[in-house]
C-alpha positions in Angstrom: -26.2 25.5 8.5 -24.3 21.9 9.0 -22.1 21.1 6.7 -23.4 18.6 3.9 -20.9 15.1 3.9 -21.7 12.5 1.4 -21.0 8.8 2.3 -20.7 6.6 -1.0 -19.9 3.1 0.6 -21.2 -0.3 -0.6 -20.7 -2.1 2.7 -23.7 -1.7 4.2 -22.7 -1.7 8.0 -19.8 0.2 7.4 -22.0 3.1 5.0 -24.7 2.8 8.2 -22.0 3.4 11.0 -20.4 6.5 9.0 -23.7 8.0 8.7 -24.7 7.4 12.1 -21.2 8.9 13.3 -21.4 11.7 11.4 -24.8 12.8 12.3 -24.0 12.5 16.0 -21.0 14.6 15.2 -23.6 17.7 13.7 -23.1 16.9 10.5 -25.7 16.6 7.7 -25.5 13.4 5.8 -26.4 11.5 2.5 -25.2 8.1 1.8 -25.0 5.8 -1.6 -24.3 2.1 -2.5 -22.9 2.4 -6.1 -20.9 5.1 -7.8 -24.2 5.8 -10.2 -25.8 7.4 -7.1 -22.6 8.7 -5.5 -22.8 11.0 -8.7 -26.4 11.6 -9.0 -26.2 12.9 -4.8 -22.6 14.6 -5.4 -24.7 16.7 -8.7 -28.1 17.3 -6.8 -27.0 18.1 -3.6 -23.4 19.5 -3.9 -22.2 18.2 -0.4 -19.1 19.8 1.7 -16.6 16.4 1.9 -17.2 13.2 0.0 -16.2 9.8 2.0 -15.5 7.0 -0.8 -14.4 3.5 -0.6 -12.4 2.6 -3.7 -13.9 -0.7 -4.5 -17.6 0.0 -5.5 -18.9 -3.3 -6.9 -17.1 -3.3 -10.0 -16.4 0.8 -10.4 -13.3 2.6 -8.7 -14.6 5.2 -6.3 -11.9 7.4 -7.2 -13.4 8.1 -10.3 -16.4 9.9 -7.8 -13.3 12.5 -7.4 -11.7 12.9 -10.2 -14.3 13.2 -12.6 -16.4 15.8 -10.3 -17.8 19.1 -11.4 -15.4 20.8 -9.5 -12.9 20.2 -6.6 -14.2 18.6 -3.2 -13.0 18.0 -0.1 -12.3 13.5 -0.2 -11.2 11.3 2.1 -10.8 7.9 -0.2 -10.9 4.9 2.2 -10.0 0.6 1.6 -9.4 -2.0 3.8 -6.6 -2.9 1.2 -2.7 -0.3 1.3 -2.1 0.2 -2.2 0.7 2.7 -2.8 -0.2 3.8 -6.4 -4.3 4.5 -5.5 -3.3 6.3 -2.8 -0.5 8.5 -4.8 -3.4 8.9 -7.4 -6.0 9.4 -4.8 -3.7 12.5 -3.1 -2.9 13.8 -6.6 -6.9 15.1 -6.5 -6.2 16.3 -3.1 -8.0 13.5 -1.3 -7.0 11.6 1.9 -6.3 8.1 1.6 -7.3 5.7 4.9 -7.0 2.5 5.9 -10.0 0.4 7.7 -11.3 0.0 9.7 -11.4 3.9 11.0 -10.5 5.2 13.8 -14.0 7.4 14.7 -11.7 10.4 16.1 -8.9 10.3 13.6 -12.2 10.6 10.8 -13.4 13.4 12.8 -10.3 15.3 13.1 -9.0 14.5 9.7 -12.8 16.0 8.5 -12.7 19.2 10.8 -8.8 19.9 9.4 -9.9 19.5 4.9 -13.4 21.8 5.8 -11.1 24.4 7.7 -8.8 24.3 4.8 -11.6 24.3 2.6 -13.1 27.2 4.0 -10.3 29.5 4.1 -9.0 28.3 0.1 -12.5 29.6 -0.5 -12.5 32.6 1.6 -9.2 33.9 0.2 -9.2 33.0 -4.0 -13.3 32.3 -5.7 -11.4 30.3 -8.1 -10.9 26.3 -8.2 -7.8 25.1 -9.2 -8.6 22.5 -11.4 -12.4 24.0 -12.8 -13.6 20.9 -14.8 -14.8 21.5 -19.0 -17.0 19.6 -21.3 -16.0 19.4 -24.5 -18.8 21.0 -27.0 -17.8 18.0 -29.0 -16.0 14.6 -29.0 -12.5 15.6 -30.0 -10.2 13.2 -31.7 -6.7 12.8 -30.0 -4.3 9.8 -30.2 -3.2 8.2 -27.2 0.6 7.0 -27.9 -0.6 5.4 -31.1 -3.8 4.8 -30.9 -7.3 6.8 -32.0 -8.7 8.4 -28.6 -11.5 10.6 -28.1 -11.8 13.6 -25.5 -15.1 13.6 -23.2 -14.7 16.6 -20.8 -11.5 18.0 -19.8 -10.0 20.0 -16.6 -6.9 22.1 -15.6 -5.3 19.0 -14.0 -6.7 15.8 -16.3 -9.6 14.7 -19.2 -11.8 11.8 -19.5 -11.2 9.6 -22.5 -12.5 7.1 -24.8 -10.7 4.4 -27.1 -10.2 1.4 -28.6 -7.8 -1.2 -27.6 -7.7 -5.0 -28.5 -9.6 -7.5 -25.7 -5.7 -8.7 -24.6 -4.2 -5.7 -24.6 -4.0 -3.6 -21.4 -4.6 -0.1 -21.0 -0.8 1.6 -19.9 -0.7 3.6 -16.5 0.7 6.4 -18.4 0.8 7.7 -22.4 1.3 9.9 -24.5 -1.8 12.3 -26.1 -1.5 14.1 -28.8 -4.1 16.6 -30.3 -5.2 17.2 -34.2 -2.9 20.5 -33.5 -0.3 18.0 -32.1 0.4 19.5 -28.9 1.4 16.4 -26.9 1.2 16.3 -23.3 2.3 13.2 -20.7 -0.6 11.6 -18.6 -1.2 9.3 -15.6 -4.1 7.2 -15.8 -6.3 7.1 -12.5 -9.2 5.3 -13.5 -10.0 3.0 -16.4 -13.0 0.9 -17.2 -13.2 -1.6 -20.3 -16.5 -1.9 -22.3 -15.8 -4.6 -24.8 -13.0 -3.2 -27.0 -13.4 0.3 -25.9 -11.8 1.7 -22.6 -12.6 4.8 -21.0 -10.5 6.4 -18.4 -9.9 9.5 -16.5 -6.2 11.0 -16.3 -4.0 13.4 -14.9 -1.5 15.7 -16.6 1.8 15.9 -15.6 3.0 18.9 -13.8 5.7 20.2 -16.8 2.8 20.3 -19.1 0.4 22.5 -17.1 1.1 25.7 -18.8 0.4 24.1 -22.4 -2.2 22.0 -21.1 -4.2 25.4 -19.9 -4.5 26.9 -23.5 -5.3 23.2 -24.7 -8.3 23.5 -22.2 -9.6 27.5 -22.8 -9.5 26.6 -26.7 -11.7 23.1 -26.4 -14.1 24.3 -23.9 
């Protein structure tokens, strides 16, 4: 069977030409427009290797990796270098390219993550970051303000809170559980909706080990 690559791209020639690439290459291809649908496809039809652009209309399509069911194969692309996306975006594990793409770099840089891909599967049946949802919204403070726990994972958790209209959401905090364990995060996403932000984030290496139990006991 080919292997299944989904294309989430809002440029319309550029979401065309990567599908049409792909398919010549022998690979099996589904494409979106918006983030909404990158996530509906990446649920329904579990695909091999996700291509993303990070600007989606107003969405950050890094938040189509980090917030997936499980670890996937990504190659995050932009027409813009930005140093601290692409830090976040290799933090996941994704590849992080410049347009416009070279057609045999994509290739070859596609081949190399399914090989890996394969043989991470072949040798260990577990994921390293399996994500969680929460069986309820858990209160949490972030530094020192009310926060709310969606879903959580082995390497982050999506998160809901309040902040002021002029205040801005810091790219790194503090949060601290009812049971006050307190771990250090990196934001990698965020997305305001009136007062309330809601962002994705990743936990620091030093607090893995806590971090684990924090997970197994909330899931």
């Amino acid at each position: 069977m080919p292997r299944t690559i989904l294309v989430v791209e809002d440029d319309a020639a550029a979401r065309v030409g990567l599908l049409v690439l792909l398919a010549n290459a022998g690979y099996r291809t589904i494409g979106a427009t918006t983030l909404k649908e990158g996530r509906e496809l990446l649920a329904e039809h579990n695909p091999d290797l996700v291509i993303v652009d990070v600007r989606l209309g107003g969405d950050n399509g890094l938040q189509l990796v980090a917030m997936a069911p499980h670890p996937i194969p990504a190659i995050v692309t932009t027409g813009f270098p930005d140093a601290s996306l692409e830090a976040d975006a290799r933090q996941f594990g994704a590849d992080f390219l410049l347009k416009p793409l070279s057609p045999p770099g994509l290739l070859d840089l596609i081949e190399r993550k399914l090989s890996l891909a394969s043989q991470q599967s072949a040798s260990s049946s577990s994921r390293r970051w399996p994500r969680k949802n929460v069986r309820r919204g858990v209160d949490a403070r972030v530094n020192d303000s009310p926060a709310r726990i969606i879903d959580i994972g082995y390497g982050g958790v999506r998160l809901e809170l309040e902040a002021p209209k002029e205040a801005a959401l810091p790219t790194s905090f503090r949060l601290t559980l009812p049971d006050n364990v307190s771990v250090g995060l990196n934001v990698v996403w965020n997305r305001r909706n009136g007062d309330t932000w809601q962002c994705g984030a990743a936990v620091n290496d030093e607090y893995q080990p806590a971090w684990r139990e924090v997970v197994d006991t909330l899931s």
